[in-house]
N, C-alpha and C positions, 0 to 999 in steps of 0.2 A: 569596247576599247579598254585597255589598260595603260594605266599609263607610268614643309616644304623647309627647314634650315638649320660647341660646351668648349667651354672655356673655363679652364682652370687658371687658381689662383695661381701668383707667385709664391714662393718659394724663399722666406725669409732665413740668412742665415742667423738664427737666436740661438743665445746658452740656454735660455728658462723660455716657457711658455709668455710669460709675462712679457716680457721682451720681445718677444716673435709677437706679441698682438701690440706692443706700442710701436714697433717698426714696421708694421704694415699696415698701418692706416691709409695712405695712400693707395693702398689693392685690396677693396673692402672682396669679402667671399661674395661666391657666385651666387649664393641665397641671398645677396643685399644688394642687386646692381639694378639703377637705375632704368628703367626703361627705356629707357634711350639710345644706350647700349645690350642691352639684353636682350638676348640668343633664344632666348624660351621662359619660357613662364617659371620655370624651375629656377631659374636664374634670382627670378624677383621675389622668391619666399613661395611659390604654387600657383596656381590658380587661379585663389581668391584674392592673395594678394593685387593680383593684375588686373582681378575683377573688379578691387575697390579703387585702385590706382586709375584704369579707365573710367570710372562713375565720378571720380572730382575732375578731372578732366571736362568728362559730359559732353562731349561733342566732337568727330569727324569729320574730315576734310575730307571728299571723296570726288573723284572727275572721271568723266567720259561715259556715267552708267546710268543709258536709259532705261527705264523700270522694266520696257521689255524684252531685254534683252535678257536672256538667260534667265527669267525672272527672278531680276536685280530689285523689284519693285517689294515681293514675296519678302528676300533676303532682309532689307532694310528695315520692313515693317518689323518683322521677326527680331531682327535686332535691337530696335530703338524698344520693342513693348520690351523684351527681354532682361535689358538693360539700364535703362531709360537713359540713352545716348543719344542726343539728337545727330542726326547726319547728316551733313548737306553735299549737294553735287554739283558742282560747276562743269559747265561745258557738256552737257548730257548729251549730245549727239558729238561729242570730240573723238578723235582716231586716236589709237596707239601713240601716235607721234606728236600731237596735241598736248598728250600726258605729258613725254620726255621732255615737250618746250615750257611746259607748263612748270615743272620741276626745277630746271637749270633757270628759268625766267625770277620764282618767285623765292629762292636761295633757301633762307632761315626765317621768313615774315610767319604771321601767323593763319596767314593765310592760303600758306602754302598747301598742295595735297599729301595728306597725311596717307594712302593711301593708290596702288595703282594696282590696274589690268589690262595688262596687256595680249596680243599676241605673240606666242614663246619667242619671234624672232627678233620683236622689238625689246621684249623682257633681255633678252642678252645683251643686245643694246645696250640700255638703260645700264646693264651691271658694269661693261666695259666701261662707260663714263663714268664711275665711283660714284652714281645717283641712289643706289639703292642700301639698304642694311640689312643684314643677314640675321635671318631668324624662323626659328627650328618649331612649327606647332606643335604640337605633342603626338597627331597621327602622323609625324614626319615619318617615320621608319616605314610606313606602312605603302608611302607613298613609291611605283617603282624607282629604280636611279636612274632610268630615262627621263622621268619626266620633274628630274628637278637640278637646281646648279649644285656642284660640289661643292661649292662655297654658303650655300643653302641665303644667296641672296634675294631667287625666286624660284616660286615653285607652281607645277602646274596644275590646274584646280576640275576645271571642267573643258571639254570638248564637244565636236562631233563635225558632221562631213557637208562637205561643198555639195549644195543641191541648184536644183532648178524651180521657182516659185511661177505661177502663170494662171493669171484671173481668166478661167473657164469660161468665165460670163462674156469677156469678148474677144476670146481665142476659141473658136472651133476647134481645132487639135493644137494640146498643146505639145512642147516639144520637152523630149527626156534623156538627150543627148547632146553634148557639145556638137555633134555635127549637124543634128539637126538645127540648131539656130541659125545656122548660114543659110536656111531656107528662105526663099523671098518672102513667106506670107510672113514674115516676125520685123520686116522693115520697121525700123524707127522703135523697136520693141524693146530688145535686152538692153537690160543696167547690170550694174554694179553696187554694189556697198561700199563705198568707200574708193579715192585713188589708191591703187596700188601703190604708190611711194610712200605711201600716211599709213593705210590703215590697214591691218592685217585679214582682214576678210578678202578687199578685191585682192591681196598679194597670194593670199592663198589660191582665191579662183585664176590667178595666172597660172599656177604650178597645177592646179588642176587642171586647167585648157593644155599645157605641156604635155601631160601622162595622157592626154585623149590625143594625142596629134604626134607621137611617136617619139616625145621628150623620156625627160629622164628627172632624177632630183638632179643630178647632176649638168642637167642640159634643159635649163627653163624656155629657149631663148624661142622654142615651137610656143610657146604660149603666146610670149611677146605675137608672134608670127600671125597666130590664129586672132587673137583682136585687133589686129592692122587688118586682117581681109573681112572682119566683124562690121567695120567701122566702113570699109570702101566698100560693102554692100551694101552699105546704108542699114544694116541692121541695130548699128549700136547706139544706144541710147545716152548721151553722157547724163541726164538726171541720177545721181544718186537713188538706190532703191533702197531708202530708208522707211519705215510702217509709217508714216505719215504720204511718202508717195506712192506708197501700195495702195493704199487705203484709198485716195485718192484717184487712184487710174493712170497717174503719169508713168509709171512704171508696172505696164502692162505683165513683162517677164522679168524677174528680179534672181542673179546669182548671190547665191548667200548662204549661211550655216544653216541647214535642217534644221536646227534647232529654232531657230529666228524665224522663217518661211511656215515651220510647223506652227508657233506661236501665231504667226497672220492668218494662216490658214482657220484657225480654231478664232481668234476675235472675229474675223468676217464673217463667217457663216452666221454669227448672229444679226448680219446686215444684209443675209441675202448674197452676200459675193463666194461663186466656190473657186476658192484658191487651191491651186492642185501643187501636189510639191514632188519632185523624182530626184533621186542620186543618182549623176547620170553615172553609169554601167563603166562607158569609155573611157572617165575621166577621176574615180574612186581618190578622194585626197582628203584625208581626215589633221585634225589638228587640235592641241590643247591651247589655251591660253591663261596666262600664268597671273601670278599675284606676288606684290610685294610691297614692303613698306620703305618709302621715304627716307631717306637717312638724316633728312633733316625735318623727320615730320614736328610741327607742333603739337602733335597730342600721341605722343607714342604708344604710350598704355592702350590709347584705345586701337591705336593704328595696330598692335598688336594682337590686340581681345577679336578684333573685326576679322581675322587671319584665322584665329583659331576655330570662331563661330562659322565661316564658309568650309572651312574643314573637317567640322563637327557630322552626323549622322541628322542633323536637326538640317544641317546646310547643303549637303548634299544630297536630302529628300527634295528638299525646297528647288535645288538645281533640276531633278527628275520632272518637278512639276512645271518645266518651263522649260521642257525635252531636251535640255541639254547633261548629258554623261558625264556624271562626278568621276573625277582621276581616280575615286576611293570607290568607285563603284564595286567590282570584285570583293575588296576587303569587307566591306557593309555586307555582300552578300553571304559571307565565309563567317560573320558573326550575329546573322538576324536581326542587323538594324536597318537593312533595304527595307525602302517600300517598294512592294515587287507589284503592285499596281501599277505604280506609277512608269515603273522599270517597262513593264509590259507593251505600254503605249511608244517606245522608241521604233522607227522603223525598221525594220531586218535589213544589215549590209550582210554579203557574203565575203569571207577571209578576215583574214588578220591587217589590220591597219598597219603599214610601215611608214616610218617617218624622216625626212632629210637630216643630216648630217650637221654638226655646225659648221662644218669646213662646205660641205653646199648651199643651205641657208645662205651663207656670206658670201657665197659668189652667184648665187641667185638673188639678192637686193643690188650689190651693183650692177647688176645687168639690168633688172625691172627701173632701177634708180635712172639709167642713162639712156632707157630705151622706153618706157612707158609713153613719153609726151610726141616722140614721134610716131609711136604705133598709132597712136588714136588723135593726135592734132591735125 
């Protein structure tokens, strides 16, 4: 897969220099702006500047990121030895939309999240409501211009594709096909991550069940379609298939990122459970999900520093080791800072990943939005 945000001074009319710096106090230069406002690290004097400006800070507001999830757990540790930034996470199993409420809920307190991750559909979201602040890490250029806003309020970080997860130990065959699950033996079996109206995993596996069942980006509404006769077979499972119901058994077959499924696949086995994962063939739908900072974070410095560190070669190793595809993968590869180990263990999709539209996105949520609770209630 291939796939995140400068701002010049005004323009004082002065006779003398002297003058031109006592009348523009008010528009300090773009080496002296506060975090809070600043575009990029270059904004706040470099770096280091931003590096000490997050260390009196000392602490991250961060939501919805389970440790293994992308291995969020890797990143954090990595960050807080790094930096000595404590990070905290509220709402660790919370959805995309969780975040947004969480955001508009907790305004300028200081306990607001300084930090979000979303799914890129709800990242536009969030931008359209004026929730997020724009800002540029330093691998921005490097990052494709698909995969980030022109206003560089988010940008998208790591990916990868809609699979099938399925505990072998009490599935005799498991299934590797959207059409196979409509099979009677998977009764009361397939889950979900998440509602699709919340959280951008099940919204993704509808637009995947769509491209298996003769959809389009353009035309979700066979997904919708294909989990209404999921559900009247009795095959669908409403539990959440979250690594706690995996792990547990209640979600026997779990639709979710390769990445997440490959991560259960690899704790279980050291319990004796073989978790089997397939991309199913019929139904190929990949996706990034994005990152962005707060605009009204309490701790900006760091909310910014935390941006720059996922997007570093230190941050997108750390994403490889938790099989999910840094956006910057390619670029890492093009200057020898992949770890090509870790690169190696991803599983081979065939073709080039293409992605919806935002003009489809947006008429794919109000569709999933006004049709998901009849498909499956």
């Amino acid at each position: 897969m291939t796939s995140p945000r400068a701002r010049t001074a005004s323009v004082c009319g002065c006779l003398t220099l002297l003058a031109a710096l006592s009348s523009c106090d008010e528009s300090p230069s773009p080496a002296h702006r506060k975090p809070s406002v600043a575009v990029s690290a270059n904004e706040m004097g470099g770096m280091n500047a931003l590096i000490a400006a997050a260390k009196d800070e000392g602490r991250l507001n961060a939501i919805a990121l389970p440790r293994d999830w992308a291995n969020y757990g890797g990143l954090i540790h990595g960050f807080e030895r790094k930096y000595g930034i404590k990070v905290t996470v509220a709402q660790p199993q919370g959805s995309s939309q969780d975040e947004i409420d969480a955001v508009r809920k907790s305004g300028k307190s200081r306990t607001a999240p300084d930090v979000l991750d979303m799914a890129n559909t709800f990242a536009r979201s969030a931008a359209r409501q004026n929730l997020l602040a724009p800002y540029k890490v330093d691998a921005y250029k490097s990052v494709p211009i698909s995969q980030k806003d022109p206003k560089a309020r988010w940008v998208n970080n790591y990916g990868g594709y809609i699979s099938i997860g399925c505990n072998a130990n009490r599935l005799k065959v498991c299934p590797r096909t959207f059409s196979d699950l409509l099979k009677p033996r998977y009764k009361g079996k397939v889950s979900l991550d998440g509602d699709p109206t919340r959280a951008g995993t099940g919204f993704a596996a509808v637009f995947a069940a769509a491209l298996a069942n003769d959809g389009s980006f353009g035309n979700i509404q066979p997904g919708l379609d294909f989990f209404a006769t999921l559900k009247k077979k009795g095959n669908f499972n409403p539990a959440d298939a979250t690594s706690a119901a995996v792990a547990s058994g209640q979600t026997p077959i779990g639709i979710d990122w390769d990445y997440l499924n490959l991560a259960y696949a690899e704790q279980l086995r050291r319990k004796g459970v073989n978790w089997q994962v397939a991309i199913p063939f019929d139904g190929s739908f990949a996706q990034y999900y994005a990152l962005a900072v707060n605009r009204n974070a309490p701790h900006p410095a760091a909310a910014r520093l935390w941006q720059e560190y996922l997007f570093s070669p230190e941050g997108g190793n750390l994403r490889l080791k938790g099989f999910a595809r840094p956006v910057l993968l390619d670029a890492m590869r093009r200057d020898g800072t992949l770890d090509e180990a870790a690169a190696a263990k991803l599983p081979t999709v065939e073709g080039t990943p293409l992605f919806p539209t935002d003009a489809q996105l947006e008429k794919a949520r109000v569709i999933v939005d006004r049709g998901w609770a009849k498909a499956v209630g």
